[in-house]
N, C-alpha and C positions, 0 to 999 in steps of 0.2 A: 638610774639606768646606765651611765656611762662610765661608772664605778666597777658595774658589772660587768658591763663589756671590757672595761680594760684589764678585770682582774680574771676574766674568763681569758682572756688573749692572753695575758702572759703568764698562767696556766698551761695552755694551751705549747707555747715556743717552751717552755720549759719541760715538758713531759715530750715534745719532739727532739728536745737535745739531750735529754737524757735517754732516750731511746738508740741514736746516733752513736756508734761504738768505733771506736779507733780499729783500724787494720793491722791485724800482727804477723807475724811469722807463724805465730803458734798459734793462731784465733782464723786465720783466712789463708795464708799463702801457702804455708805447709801443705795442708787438702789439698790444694788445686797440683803444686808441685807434685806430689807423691800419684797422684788419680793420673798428671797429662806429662811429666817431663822427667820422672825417676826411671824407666825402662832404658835411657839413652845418658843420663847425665847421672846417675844411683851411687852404688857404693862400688858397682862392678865397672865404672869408669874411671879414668884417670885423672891425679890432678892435675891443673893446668900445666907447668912445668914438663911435666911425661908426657901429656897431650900432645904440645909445640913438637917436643924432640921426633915424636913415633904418628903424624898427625894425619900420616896415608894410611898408616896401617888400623888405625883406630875408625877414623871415616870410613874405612873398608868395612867397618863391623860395624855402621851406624850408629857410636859409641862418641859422644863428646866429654865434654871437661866434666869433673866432676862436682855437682851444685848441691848436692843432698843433703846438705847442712846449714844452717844461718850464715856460718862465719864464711860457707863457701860460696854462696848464693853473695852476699852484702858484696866480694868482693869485689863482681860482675857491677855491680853499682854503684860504688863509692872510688874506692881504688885498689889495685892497681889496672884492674881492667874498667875503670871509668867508662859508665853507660852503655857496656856491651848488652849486658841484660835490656837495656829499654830499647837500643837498637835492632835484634833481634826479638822482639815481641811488640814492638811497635805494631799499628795497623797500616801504614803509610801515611796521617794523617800526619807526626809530625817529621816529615822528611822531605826537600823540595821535590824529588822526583816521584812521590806518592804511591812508592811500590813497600808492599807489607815486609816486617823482615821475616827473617828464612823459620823461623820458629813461630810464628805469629798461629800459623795453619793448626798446632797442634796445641794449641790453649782451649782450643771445645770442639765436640761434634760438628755441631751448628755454628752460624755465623754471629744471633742470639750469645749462643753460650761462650765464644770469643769475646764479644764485645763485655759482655758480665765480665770475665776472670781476666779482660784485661783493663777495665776500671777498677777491681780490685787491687791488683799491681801497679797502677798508677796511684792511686790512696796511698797505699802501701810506702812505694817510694818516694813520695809527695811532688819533689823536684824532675820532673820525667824530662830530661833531656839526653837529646843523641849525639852527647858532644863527649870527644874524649878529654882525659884531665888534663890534658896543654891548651885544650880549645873553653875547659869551662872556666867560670868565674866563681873568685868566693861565695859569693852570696850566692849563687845556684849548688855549688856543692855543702854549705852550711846549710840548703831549704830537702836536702836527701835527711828523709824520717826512717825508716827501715827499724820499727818498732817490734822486737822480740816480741 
């Protein structure tokens, strides 16, 4: 009987982590990107660079940096813009004054579908911290996954 049960259990944990799929760019974040943050950040925005120089005139068109690619999205989270992305999509949870950041709003309809696609972006990133790269540590910038 106890042969059973342990070979039914770990049956069991092995058909739950093979179910368990890593978060991609191309498998999760893409979607959510292109559905809730490509009308503002797409291909008809600017890169960063341009953005900085022209950054009234661009905000005047409700137009930010341009993210709509892997390598341009990664950059917002590893470097050179170190944790801009988690800090604007954060929910306030991890920031002392526990105000959401300015893009958090437009990750879902609902508050439901926020908190979904922004546990997906936290997978996704693995390391979610709101620290820029003079404030972060190796080992927190070596725990950033951002799996194609």
């Amino acid at each position: 009987m106890k042969r059973t049960l342990t070979a039914c259990a770990i049956t069991l944990l092995t058909a739950s982590g093979a179910l368990a799929t890593e978060t991609t760019w191309t498998g999760s974040i893409k979607g959510i990107f292109d559905n809730r943050c490509s009308a503002c950040h797409g291909s008809n925005a600017p890169e960063y660079a341009q953005f900085k120089k022209e950054k009234q005139a661009w905000t005047a068109k409700r137009i930010g940096m341009r993210m709509d690619g892997y390598s341009l999205l990664i950059s917002y989270v590893g470097w050179p813009q170190t944790g801009a992305l988690m800090r604007r999509l954060d929910d306030g949870n991890g920031s002392a004054d526990k105000k959401p950041g300015n893009m958090y709003q437009y990750l879902g309809a609902s508050e439901t579908e926020r908190q979904e696609n922004l546990a997906l972006f936290k997978n996704w990133v693995g390391s979610w911290s709101l620290k820029r790269w003079a404030d972060s540590t190796k080992d927190e910038l070596n725990a950033i996954k951002v799996a194609y």
